[in-house]
PyMOL Python script that loads the backbone (N, CA, C, O; Angstrom):
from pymol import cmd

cmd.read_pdbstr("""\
ATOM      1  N   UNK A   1       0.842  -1.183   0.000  1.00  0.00           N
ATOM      2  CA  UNK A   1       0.000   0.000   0.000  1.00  0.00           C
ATOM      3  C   UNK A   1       0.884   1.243   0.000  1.00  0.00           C
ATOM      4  O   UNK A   1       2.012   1.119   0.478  1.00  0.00           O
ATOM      5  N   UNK A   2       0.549   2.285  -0.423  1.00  0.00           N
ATOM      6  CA  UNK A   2       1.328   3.420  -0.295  1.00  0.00           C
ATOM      7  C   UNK A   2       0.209   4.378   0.276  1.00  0.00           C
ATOM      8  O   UNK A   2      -1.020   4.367   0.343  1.00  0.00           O
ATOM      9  N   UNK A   3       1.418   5.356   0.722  1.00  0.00           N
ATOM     10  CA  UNK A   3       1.195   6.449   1.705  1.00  0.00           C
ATOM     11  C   UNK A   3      -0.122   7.024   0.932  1.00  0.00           C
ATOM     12  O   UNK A   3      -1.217   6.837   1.463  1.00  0.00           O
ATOM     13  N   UNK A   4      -0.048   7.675  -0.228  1.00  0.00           N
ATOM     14  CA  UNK A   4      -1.648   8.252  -0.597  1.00  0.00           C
ATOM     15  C   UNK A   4      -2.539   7.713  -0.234  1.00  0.00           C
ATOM     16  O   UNK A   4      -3.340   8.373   0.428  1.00  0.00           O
ATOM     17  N   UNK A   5      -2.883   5.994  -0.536  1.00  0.00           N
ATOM     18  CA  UNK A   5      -3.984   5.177  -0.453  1.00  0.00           C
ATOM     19  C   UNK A   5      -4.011   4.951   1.035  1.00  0.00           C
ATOM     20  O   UNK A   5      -4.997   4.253   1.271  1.00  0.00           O
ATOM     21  N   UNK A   6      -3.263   5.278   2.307  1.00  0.00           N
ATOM     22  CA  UNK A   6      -3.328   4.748   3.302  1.00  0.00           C
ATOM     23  C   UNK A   6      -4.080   6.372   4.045  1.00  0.00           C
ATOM     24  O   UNK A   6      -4.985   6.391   4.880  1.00  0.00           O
ATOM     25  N   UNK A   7      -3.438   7.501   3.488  1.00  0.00           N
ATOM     26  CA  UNK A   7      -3.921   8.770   4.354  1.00  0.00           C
ATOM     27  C   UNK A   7      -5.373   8.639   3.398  1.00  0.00           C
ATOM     28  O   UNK A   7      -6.200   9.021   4.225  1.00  0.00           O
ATOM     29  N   UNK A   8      -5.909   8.420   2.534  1.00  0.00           N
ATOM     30  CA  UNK A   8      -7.291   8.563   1.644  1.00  0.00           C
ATOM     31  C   UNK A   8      -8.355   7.585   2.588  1.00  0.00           C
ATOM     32  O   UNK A   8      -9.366   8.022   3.137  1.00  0.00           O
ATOM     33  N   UNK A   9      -7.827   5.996   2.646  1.00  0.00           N
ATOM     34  CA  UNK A   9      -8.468   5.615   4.553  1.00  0.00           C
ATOM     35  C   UNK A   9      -8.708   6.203   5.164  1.00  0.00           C
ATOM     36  O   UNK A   9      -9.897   6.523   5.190  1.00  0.00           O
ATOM     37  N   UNK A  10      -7.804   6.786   6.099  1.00  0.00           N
ATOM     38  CA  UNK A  10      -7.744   7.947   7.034  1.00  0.00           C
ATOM     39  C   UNK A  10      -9.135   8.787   7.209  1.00  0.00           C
ATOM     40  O   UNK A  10      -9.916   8.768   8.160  1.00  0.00           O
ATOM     41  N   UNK A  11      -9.194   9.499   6.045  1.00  0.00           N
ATOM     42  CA  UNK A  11     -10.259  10.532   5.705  1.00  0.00           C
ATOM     43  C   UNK A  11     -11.667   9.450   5.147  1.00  0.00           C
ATOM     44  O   UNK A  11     -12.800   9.925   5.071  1.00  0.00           O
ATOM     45  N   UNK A  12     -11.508   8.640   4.952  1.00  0.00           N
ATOM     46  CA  UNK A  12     -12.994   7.907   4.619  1.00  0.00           C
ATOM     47  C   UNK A  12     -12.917   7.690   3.084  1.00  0.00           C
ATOM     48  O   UNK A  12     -14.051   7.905   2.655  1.00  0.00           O
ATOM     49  N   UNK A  13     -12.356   7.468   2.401  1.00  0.00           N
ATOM     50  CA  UNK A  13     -12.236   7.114   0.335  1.00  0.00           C
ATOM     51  C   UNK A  13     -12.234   6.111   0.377  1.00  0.00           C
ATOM     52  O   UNK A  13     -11.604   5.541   1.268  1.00  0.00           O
ATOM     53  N   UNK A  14     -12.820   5.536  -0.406  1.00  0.00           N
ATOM     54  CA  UNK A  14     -12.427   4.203  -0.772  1.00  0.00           C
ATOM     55  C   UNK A  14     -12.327   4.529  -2.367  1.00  0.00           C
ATOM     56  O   UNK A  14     -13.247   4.962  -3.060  1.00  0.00           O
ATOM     57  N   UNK A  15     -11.043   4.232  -2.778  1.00  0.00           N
ATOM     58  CA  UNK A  15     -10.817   3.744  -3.778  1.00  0.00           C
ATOM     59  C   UNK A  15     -10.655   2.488  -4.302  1.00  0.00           C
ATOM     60  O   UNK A  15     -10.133   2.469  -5.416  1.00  0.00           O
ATOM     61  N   UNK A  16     -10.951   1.442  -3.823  1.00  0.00           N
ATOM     62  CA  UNK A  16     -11.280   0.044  -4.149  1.00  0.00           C
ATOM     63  C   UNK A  16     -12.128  -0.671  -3.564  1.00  0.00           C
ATOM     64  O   UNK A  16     -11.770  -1.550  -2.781  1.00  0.00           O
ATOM     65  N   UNK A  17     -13.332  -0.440  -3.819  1.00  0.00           N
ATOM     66  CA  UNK A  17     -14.292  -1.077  -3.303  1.00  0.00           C
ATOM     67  C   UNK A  17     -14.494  -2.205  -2.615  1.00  0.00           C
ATOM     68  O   UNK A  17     -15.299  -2.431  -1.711  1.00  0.00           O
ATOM     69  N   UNK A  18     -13.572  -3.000  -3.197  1.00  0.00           N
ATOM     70  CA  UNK A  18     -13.527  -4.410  -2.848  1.00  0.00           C
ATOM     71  C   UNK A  18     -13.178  -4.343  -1.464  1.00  0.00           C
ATOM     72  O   UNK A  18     -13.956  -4.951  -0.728  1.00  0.00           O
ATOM     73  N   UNK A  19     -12.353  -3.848  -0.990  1.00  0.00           N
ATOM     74  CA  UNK A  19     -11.330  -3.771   0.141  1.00  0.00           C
ATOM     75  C   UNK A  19     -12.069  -2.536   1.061  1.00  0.00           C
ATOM     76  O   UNK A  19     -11.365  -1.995   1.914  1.00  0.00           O
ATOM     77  N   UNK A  20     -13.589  -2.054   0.882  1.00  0.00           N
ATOM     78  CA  UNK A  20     -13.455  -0.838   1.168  1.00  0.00           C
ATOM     79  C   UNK A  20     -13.682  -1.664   3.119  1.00  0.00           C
ATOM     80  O   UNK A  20     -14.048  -0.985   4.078  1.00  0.00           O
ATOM     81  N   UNK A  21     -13.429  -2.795   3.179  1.00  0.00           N
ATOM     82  CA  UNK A  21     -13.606  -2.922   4.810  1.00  0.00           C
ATOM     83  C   UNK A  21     -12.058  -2.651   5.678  1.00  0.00           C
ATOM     84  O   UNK A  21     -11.814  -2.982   6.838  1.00  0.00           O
ATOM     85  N   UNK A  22     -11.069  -1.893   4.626  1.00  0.00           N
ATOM     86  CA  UNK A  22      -9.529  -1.526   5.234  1.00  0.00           C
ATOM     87  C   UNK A  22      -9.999  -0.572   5.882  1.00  0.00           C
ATOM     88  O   UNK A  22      -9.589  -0.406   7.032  1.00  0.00           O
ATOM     89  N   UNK A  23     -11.175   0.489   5.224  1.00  0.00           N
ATOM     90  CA  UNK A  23     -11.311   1.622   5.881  1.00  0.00           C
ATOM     91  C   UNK A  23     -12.159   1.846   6.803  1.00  0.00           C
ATOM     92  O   UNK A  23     -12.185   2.931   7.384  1.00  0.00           O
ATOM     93  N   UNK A  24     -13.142   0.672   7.139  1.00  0.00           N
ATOM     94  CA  UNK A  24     -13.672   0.553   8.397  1.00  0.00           C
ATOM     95  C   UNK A  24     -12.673   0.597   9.634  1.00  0.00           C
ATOM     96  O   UNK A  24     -12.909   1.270  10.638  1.00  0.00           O
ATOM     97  N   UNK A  25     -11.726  -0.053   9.495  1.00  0.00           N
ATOM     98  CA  UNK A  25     -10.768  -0.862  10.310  1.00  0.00           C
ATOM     99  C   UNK A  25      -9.595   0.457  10.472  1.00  0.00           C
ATOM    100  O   UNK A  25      -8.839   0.399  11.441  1.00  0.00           O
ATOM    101  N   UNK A  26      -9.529   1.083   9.956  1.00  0.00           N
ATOM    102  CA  UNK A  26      -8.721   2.576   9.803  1.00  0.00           C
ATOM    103  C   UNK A  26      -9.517   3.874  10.397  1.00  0.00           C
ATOM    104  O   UNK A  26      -9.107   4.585  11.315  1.00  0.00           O
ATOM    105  N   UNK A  27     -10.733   4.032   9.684  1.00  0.00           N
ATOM    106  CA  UNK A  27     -11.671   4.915  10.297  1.00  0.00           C
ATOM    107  C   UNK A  27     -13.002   4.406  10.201  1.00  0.00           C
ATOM    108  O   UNK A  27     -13.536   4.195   9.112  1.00  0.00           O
ATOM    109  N   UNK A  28     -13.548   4.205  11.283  1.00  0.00           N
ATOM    110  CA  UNK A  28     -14.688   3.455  11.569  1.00  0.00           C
ATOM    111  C   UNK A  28     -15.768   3.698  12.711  1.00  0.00           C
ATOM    112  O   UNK A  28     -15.537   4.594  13.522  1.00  0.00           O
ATOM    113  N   UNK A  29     -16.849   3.004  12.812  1.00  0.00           N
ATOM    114  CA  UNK A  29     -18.062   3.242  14.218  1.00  0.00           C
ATOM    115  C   UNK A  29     -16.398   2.387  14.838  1.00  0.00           C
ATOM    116  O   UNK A  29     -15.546   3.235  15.105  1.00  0.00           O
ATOM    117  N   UNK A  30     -15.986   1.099  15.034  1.00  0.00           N
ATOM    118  CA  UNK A  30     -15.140   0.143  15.380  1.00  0.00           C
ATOM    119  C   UNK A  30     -13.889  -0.375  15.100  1.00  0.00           C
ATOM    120  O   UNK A  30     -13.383  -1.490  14.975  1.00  0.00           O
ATOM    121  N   UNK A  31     -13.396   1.311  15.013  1.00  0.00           N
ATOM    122  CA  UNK A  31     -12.132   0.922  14.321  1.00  0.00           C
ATOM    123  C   UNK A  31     -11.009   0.450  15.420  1.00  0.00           C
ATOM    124  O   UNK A  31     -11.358   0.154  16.562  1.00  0.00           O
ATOM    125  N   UNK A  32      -9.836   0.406  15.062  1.00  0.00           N
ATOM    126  CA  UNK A  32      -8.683  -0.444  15.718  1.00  0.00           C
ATOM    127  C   UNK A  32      -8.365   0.425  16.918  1.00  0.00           C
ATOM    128  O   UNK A  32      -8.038  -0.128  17.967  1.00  0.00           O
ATOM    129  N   UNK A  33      -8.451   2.039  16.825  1.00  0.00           N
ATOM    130  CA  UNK A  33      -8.298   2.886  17.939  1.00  0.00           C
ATOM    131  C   UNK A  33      -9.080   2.765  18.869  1.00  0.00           C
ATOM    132  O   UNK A  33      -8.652   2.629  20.015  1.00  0.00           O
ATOM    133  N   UNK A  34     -10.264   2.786  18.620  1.00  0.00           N
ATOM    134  CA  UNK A  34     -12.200   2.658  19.405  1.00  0.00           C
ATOM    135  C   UNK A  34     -11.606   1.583  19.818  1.00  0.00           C
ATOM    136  O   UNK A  34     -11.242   1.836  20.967  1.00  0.00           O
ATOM    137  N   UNK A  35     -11.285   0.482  19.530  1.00  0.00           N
ATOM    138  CA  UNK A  35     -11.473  -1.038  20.441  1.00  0.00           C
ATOM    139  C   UNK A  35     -10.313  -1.194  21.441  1.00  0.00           C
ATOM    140  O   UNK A  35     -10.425  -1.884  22.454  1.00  0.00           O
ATOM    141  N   UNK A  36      -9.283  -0.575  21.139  1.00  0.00           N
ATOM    142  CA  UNK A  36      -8.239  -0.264  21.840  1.00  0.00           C
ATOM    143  C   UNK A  36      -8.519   0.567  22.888  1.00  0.00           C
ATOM    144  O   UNK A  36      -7.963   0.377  23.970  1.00  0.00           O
ATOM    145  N   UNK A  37      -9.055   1.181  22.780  1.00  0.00           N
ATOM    146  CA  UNK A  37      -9.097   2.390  24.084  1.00  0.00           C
ATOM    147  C   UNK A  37     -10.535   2.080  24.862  1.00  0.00           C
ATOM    148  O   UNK A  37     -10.967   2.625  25.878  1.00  0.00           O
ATOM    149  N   UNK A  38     -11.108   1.078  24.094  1.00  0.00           N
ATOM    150  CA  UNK A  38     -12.376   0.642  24.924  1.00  0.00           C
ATOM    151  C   UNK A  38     -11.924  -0.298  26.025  1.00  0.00           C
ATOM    152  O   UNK A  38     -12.478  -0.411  27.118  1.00  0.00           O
ATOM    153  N   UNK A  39     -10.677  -1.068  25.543  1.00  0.00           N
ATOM    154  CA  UNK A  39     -10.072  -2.259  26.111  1.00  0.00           C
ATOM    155  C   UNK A  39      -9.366  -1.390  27.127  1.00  0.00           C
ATOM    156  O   UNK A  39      -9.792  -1.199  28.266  1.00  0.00           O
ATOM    157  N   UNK A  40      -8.311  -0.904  26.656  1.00  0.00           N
ATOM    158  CA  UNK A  40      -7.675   0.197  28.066  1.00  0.00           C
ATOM    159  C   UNK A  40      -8.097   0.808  29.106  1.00  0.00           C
ATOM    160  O   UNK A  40      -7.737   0.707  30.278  1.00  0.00           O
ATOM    161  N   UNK A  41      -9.407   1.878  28.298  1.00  0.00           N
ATOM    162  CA  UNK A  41     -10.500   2.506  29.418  1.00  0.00           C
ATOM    163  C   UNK A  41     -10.495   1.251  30.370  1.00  0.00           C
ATOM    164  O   UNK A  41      -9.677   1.099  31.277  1.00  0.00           O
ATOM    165  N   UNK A  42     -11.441   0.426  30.077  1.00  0.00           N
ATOM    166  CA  UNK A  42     -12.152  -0.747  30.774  1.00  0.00           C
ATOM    167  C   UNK A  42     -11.301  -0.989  31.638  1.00  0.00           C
ATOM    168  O   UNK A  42     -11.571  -0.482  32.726  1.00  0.00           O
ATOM    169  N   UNK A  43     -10.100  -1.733  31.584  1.00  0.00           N
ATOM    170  CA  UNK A  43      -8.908  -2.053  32.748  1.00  0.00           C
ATOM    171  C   UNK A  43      -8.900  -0.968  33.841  1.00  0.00           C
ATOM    172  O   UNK A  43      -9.070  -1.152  35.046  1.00  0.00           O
ATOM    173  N   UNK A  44      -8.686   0.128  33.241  1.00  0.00           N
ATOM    174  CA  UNK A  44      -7.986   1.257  34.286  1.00  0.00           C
ATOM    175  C   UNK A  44      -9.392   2.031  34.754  1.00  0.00           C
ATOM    176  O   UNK A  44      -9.082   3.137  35.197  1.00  0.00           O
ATOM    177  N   UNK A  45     -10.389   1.880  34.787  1.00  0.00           N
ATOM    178  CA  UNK A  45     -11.729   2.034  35.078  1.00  0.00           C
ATOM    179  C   UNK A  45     -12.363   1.012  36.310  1.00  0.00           C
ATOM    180  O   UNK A  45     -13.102   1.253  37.264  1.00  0.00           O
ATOM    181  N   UNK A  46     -11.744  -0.176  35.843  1.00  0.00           N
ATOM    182  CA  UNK A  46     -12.428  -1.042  36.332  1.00  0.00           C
ATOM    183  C   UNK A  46     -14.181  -1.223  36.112  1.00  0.00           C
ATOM    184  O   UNK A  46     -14.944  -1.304  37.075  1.00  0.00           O
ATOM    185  N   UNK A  47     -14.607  -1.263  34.768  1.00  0.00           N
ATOM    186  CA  UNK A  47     -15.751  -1.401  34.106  1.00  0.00           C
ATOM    187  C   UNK A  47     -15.661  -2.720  33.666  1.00  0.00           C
ATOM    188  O   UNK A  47     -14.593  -2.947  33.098  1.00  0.00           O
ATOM    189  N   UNK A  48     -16.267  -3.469  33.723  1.00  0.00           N
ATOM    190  CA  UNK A  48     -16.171  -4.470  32.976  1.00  0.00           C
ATOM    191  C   UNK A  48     -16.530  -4.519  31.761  1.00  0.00           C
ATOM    192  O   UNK A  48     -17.710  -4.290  31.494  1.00  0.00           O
ATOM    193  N   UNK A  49     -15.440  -4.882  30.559  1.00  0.00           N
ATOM    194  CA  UNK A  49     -15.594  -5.012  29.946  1.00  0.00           C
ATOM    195  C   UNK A  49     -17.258  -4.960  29.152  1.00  0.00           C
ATOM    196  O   UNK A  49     -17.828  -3.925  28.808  1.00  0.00           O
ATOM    197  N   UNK A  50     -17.863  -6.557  28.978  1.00  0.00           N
ATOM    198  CA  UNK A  50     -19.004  -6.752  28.930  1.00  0.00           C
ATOM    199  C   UNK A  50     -19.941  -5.535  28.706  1.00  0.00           C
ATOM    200  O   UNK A  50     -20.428  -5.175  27.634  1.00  0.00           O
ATOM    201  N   UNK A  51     -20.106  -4.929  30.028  1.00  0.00           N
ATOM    202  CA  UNK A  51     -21.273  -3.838  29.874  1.00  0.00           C
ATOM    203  C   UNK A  51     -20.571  -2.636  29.635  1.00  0.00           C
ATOM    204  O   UNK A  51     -21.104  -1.628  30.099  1.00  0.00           O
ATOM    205  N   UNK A  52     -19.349  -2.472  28.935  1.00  0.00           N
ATOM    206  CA  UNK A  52     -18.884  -1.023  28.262  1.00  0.00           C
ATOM    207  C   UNK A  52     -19.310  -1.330  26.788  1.00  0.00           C
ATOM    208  O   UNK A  52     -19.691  -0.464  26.001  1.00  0.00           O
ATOM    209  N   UNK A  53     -19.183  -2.879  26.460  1.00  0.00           N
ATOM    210  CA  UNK A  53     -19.816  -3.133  25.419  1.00  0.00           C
ATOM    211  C   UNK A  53     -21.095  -2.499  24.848  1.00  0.00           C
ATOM    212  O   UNK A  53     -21.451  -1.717  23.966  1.00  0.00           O
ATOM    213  N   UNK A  54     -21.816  -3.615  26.286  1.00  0.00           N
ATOM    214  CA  UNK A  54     -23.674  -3.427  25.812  1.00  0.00           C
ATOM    215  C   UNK A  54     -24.180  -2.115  25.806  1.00  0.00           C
ATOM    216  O   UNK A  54     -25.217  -1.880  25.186  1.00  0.00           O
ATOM    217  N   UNK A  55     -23.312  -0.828  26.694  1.00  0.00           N
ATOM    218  CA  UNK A  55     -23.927   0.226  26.749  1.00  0.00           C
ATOM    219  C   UNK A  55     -23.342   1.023  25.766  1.00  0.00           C
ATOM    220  O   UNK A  55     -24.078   1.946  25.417  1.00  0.00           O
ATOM    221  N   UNK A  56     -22.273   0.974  25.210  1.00  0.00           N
ATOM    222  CA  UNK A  56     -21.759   1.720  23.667  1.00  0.00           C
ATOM    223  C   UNK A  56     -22.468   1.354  22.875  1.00  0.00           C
ATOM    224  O   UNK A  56     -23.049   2.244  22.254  1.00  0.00           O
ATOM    225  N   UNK A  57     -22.823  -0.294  22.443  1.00  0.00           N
ATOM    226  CA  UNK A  57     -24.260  -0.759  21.404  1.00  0.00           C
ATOM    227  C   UNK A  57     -25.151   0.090  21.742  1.00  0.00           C
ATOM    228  O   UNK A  57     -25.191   0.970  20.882  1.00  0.00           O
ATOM    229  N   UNK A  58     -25.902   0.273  22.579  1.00  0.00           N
ATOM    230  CA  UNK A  58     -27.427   0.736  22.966  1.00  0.00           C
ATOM    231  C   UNK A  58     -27.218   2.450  22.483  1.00  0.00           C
ATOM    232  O   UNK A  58     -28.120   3.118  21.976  1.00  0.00           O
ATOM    233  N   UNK A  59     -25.969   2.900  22.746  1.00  0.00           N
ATOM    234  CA  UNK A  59     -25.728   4.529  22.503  1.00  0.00           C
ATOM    235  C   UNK A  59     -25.316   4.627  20.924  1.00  0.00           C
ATOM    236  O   UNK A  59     -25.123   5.738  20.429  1.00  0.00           O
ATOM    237  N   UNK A  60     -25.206   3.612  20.263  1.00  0.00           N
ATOM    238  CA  UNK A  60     -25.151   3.854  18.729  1.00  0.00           C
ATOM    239  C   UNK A  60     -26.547   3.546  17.786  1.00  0.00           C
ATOM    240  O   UNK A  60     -26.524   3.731  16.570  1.00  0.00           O
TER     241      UNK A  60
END
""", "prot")
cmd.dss("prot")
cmd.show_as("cartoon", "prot")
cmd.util.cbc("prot")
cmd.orient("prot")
């Protein structure tokens, strides 16, 4: 991949349709940052997991 096609993710393009689920996973409702920091929050919160889940579902 090159740098254009990776910052065009970034911003939401899809230039290849096929693949356009790279840019979910880049910028997304669930992207790789969101699940990461849901996972982190949760630890250092002490939330359990589980219901940081069910209550982010219910708020989307």
């Amino acid at each position: 991949m090159d740098v254009d096609r990776i910052a065009g993710m970034i911003v939401g393009w899809v230039s290849f349709p096929a693949k356009a689920y790279l840019v979910d996973i880049i910028n997304g409702p669930f992207d790789a940052d969101k699940l990461d920091y849901i996972q982190r929050d949760s630890h250092f919160t002490g939330i359990k997991l589980i219901k940081w889940i069910s209550t982010g579902v219910q708020k989307i």
